[in-house]
N, C-alpha and C positions, 0 to 999 in steps of 0.2 A: 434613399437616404437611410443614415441608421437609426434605429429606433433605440433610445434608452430605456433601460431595465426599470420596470416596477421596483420601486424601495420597498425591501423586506422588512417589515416592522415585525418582530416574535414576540407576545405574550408570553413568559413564563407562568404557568401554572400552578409548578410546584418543584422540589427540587429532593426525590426519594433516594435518604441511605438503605443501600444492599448492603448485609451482611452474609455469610456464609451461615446454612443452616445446618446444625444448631453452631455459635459463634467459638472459635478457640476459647481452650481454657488457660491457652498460655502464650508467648509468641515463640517461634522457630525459625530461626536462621536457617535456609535452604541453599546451598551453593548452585551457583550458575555452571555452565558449558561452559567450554571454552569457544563454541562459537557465540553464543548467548553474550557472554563478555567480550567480543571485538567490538573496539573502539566504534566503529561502523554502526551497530546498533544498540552497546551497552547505551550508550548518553543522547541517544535519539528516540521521540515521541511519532508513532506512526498514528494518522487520520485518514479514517476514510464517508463513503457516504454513501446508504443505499434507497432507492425512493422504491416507496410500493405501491400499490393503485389502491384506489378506496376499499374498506372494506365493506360488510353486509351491517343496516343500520344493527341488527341483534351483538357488534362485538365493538368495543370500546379500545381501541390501540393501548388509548392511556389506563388504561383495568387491564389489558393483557401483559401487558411488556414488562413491566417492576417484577412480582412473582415470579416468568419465567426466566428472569435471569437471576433474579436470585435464588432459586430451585438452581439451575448451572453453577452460579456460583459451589454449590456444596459438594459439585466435582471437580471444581478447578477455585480451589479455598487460593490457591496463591495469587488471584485475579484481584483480589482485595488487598494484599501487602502494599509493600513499602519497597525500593530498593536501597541499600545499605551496602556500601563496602563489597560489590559484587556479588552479594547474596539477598535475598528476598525473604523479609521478614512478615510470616503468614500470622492474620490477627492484631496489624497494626493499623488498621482502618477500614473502611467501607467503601463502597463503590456509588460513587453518586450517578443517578439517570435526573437528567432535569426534562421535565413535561413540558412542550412549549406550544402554543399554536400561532396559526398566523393567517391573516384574511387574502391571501394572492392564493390561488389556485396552484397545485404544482405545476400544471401548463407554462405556470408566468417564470418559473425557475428556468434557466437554458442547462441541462444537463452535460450538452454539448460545447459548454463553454469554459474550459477547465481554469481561464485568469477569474471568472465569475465572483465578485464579491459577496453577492449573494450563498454563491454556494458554501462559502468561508464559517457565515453563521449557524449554518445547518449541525452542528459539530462542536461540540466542547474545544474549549480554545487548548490552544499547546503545543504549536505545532515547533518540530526545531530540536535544537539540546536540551533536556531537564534541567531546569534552574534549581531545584531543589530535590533530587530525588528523597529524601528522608521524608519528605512532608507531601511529595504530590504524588496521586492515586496512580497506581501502575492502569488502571481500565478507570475507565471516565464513557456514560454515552447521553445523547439529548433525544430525544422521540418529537417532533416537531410535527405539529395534526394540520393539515391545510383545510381552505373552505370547503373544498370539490370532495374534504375523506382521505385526500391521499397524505401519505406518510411517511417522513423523511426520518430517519433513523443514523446519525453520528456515533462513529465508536473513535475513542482517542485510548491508544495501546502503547503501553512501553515494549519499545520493537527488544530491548534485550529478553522479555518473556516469549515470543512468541515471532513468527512470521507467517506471511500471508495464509499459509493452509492453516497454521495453529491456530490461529487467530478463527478459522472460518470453522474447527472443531468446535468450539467454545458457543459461538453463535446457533453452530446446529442442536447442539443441546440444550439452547434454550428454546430454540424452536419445537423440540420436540416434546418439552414442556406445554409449551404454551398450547401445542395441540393437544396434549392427554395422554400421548406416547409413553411416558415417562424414560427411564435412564436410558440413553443410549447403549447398546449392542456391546462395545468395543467402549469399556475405560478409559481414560486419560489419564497417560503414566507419566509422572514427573522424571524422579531418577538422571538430571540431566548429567551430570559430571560422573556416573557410573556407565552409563551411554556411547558420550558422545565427547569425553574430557581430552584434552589434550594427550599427546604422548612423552610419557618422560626417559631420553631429554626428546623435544620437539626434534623431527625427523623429515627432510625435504628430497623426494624422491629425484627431482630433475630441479632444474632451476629455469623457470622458463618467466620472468618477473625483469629480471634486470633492467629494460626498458620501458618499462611499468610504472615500478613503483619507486619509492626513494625517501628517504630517511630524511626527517622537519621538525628540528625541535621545537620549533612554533608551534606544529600541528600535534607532540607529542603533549605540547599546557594545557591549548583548547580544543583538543579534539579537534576532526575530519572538518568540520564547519566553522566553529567557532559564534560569537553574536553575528548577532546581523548589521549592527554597524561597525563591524568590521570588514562585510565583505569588499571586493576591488568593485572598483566602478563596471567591470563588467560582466559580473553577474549582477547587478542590478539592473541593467540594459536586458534581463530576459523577457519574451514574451511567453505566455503559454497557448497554446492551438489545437484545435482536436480536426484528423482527419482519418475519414469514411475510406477503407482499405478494402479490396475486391480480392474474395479468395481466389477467382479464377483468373485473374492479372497476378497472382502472385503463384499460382501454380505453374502459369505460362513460363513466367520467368525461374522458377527452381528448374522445369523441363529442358529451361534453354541453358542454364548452367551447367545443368547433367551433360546435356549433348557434348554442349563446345569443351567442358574443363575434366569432364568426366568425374565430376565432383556432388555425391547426393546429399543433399542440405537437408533440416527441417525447415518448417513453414519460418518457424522461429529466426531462424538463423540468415537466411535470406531476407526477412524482412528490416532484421536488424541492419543486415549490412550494405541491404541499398539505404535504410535510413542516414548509416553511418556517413557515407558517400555522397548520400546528397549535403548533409549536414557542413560537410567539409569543402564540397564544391560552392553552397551559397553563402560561408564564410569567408572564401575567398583566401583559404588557408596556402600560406606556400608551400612552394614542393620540398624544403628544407626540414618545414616543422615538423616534431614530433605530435601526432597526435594519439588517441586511446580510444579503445569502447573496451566497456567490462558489463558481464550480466551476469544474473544471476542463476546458481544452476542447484538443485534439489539434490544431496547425494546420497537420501535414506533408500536407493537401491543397490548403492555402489558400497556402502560399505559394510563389513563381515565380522560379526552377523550384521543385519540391518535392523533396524531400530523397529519396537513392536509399533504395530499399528496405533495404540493409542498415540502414542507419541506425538507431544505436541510444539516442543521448543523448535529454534534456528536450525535448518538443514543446509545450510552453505555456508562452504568453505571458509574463513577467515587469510588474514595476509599473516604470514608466520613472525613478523617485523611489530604488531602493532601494538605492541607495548614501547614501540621505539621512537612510534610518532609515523605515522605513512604515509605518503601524501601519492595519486597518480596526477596531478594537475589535474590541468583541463579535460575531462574526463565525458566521456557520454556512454551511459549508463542504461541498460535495457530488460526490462524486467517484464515477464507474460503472466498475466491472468487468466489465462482464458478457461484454464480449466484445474483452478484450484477451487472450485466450487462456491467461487463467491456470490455470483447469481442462483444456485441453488437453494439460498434459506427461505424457507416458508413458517409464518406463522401463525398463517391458518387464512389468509386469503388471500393465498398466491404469491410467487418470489415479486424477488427485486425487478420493476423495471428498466433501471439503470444503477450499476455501482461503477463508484470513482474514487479515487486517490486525492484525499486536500494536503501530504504532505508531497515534498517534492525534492527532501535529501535521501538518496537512498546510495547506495554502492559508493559511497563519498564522492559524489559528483553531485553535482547543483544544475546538471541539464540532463536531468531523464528520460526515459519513454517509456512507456505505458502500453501494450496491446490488452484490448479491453473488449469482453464480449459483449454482446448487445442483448438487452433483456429478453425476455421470455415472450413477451408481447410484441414486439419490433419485427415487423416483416423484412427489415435490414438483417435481422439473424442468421438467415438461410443464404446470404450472399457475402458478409464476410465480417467484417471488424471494426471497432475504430482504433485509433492511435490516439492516444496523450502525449504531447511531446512540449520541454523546455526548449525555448531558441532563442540566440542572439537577435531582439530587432532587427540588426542593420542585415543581416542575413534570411529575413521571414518570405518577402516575396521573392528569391531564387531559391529558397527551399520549397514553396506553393509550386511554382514551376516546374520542379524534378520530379514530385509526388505524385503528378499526373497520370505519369505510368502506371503506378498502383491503384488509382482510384477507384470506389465502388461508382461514383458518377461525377458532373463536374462539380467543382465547388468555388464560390465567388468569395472575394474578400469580406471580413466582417465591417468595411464600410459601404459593401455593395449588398449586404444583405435589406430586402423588403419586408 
């Protein structure tokens, strides 16, 4: 039978403003990228969540964590702005961390449950398009203390400052705070629109989009998403599922692609596109429809010069139209983690044992996926990954069924779980 989930009750504690030390003495309008301001993540809020295992009774989560982010703060002062009119106004507020704790052990949390209501709370709210940016904090996080010591940590990011690696700079500097390290090696260089700005006039080498993307002056009012009681009845039909992926079933299968197609894939790229495939087969999609996958691709090696290492805004690509309004439809959207170093932050007793994704617009599709490394601790590490993935209900068990192939072992429905 299925067991229902312990109700998370969280005590708030306390609710500490970060300022940057020592505070502006004025505010400054900082202009964005031009990848930074595509529609995709100028007006989207990214969440995520990392759980750490207890610490040693001698350190206090909630006495480490405020300090060393606010020490980070004083190298990343724009963590604390506003955004305004495509630029980020530095000195227009503070960063709130709220202290929380809660009497469930994190055992009682399912980390492997990405629809998880529970995990929702873990995390300063916001998930979605900015309702206000002039007024809401571009960085927001909550520290939530469990019974057992362990430690759940929520960051809420405005994705137009930063993406998943920038994001994960930010964090290691405070970890490197919190240990005694002090400043990190390698600054953090803003500089985004002398970088990384558009080209004037904008400049398209090939055209390879046409059956991609397409021009929506709907989507050009409300943005890639829009509210959420606007969406169509079916993306509200999604479910969200997490599945356990075997690197050596997926190395099998890149070997058998090289052989037969004489085509050599990344782990990436194979994984994506038997997901795609199966996605499409347990929809039940006809052989008429158009469908899409888009992901996302890093391109601070590709471009000349390449951007210094400090560097920490948006490193992909934007759609050259989206000041036009862009929509790809139905879209399935694929995005790796596994080695922007998200499970590596330590803050002095050992990384993440598990981080995840609470939002779930990313690449303007509203059915993503997620390949996600598995903690430090996880004897699952050394055999392969898991998957975050959005899916249509009526699609969920002939996409279980296709997934088999890849799996690290079997896995039973979540109403067959014991």
């Amino acid at each position: 039978m299925e067991l229902q989930p312990q109700q998370l009750r969280l005590r708030v504690l306390d609710t500490v403003r970060l300022s940057p030390p020592p505070a502006p003495a004025q505010h400054a309008a900082l202009p964005l990228s031009g990848l930074d301001a595509d529609r995709n993540a100028l007006d989207v809020t990214f969440r995520t969540l990392r759980f750490f295992p207890p610490p040693p009774p001698s350190i206090d989560p909630h006495a480490v964590l405020p300090p060393a982010f606010e020490a980070a703060l004083g190298l990343f002062p724009v963590l604390a702005g506003r955004l305004r009119d495509g630029h980020v106004v530095v000195g227009a507020g503070a960063v709130p961390i709220v202290l929380a704790e809660s009497g469930l052990s994190a055992a009682d949390v399912d980390t492997d449950c990405p629809g998880s209501p529970q995990l929702d709370r873990l995390a300063p709210p916001g998930d979605g398009d900015a309702e206000d940016a002039a007024d809401t904090p571009v960085l927001a996080l909550q520290a939530t203390r469990f019974a057992c010591g362990g430690v759940a940590l929520g960051v809420r990011v405005a994705h137009a400052l930063c993406d998943g690696a920038g994001a994960t700079k930010f964090l290691t500097a405070a970890a490197r705070f919190a240990l005694g390290q002090g400043t990190p090696e390698v600054a953090p260089v803003w500089e985004r629109r002398e970088l990384l700005g558009p080209r004037r006039p904008p400049r398209v080498a090939t055209q390879v989009f046409d059956r991609v993307l397409a021009l929506d002056g709907d989507v050009a009012r409300r943005g890639p998403y829009g509210a959420e009681g606007e969406w169509p009845e079916q993306q509200r039909q999604l479910t969200r599922e997490c599945f356990h992926v075997s690197d050596a079933r997926v190395e099998a299968l890149r070997a058998r692609i090289a052989d037969e197609a004489g085509v050599k894939l990344t782990t990436s790229e194979v994984v994506a596109a038997f997901i795609w495939r199966a996605r499409v087969k347990a929809n039940g999609t006809s052989s008429g429809e158009v469908v899409k996958m888009v992901y996302s691709m890093n391109i601070s090696k590709l471009v000349d010069p390449p951007p210094p290492d400090g560097y920490w805004g948006n490193v992909c690509v934007p759609e050259l139209h989206r000041h036009d309004g862009v929509t790809a439809g139905a879209v399935s959207a694929f995005t790796d983690w596994r080695r922007l170093g998200h499970g590596e932050v330590d803050f002095g007793w050992g990384g993440p044992d598990s981080v995840l994704p609470l939002s779930w617009r990313i690449l303007g599709s509203t059915e993503p996926c997620f390949l996600l490394p598995y903690g430090a601790g996880d004897e699952r590490r050394r055999g392969g990954f898991k998957v975050f993935i959005a899916l249509q209900r009526t699609g969920l068990a002939g996409f279980r069924e296709e997934m088999q192939e890849l799996l690290l072992q079997p896995q039973l429905s979540s109403a067959g779980k014991l």
